[in-house]
C-alpha positions in Angstrom: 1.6 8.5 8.2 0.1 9.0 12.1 -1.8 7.3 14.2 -4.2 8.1 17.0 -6.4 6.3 19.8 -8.9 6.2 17.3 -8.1 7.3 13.4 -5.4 6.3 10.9 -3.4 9.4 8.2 -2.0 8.8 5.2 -0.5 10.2 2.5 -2.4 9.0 -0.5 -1.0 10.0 -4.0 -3.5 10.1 -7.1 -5.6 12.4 -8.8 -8.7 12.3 -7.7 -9.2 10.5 -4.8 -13.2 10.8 -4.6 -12.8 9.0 -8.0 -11.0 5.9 -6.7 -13.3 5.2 -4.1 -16.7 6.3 -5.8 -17.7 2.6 -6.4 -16.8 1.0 -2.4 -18.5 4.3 -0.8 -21.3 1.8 0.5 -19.4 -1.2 1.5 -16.5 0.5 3.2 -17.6 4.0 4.1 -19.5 6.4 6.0 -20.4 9.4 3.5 -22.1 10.9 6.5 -19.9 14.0 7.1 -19.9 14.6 3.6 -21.9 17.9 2.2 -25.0 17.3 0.3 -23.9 18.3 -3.4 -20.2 17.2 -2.0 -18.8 17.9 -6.2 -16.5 14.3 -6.3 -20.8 13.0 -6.9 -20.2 10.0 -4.0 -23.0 9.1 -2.4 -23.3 11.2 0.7 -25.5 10.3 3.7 -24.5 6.8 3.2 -23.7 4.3 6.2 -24.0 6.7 9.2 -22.7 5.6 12.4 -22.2 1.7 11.3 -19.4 0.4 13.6 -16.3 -0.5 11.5 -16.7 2.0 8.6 -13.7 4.9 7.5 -14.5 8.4 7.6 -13.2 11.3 6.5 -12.8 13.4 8.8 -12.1 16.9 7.0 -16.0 16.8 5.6 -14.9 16.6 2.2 -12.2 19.5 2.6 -8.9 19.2 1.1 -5.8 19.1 3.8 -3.1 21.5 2.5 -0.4 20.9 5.2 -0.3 18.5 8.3 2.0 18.5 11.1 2.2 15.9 14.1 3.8 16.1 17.0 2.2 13.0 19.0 -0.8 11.8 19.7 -4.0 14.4 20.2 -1.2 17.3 19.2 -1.6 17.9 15.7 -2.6 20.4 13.3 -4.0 20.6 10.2 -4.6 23.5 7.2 -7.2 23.1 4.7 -7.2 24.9 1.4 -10.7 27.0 1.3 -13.5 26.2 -0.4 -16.8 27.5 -1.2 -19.5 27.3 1.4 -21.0 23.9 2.2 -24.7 22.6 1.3 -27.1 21.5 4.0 -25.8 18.2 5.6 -27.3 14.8 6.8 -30.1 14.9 9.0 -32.5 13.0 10.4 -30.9 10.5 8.1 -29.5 7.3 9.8 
């Protein structure tokens, strides 16, 4: 777990972690950074910029390895993925 000025990590162990949130996407979420055609099927585009909402942070990318030294000195691998779809614009 870490903890910055402004954004909570955690270790979350499941299977499919797009699964178990699929249904509170629009009350608790903004799907905004997500890829259009993101493949967990979420809503993307959904609650951009409303005050009080989580984010992920990675865009939909999967983090392979994190390490945390402090605050604001971190760093963070992703496993690769194919290349993204055309994101959320104009959409607010």
């Amino acid at each position: 777990m870490y903890t910055d000025t402004d954004s909570l990590m955690y270790h979350i162990k499941t299977d499919d972690f797009y699964a178990d949130i699929r249904n509170d996407v629009k009350k608790w979420y903004d799907a905004s950074e997500l890829p259009v055609g993101h493949l967990s099927g979420i809503p993307v585009c959904v609650n951009k910029k409303v005050p009080g909402m989580m984010k992920d942070k990675t865009k939909g990318k999967i983090m392979k390895e994190v390490v945390v030294m402090r605050a604001k000195l971190y760093s963070i691998k992703m496993y690769e993925e194919a290349k993204e779809n055309t994101k959320c614009k104009g959409i607010v």
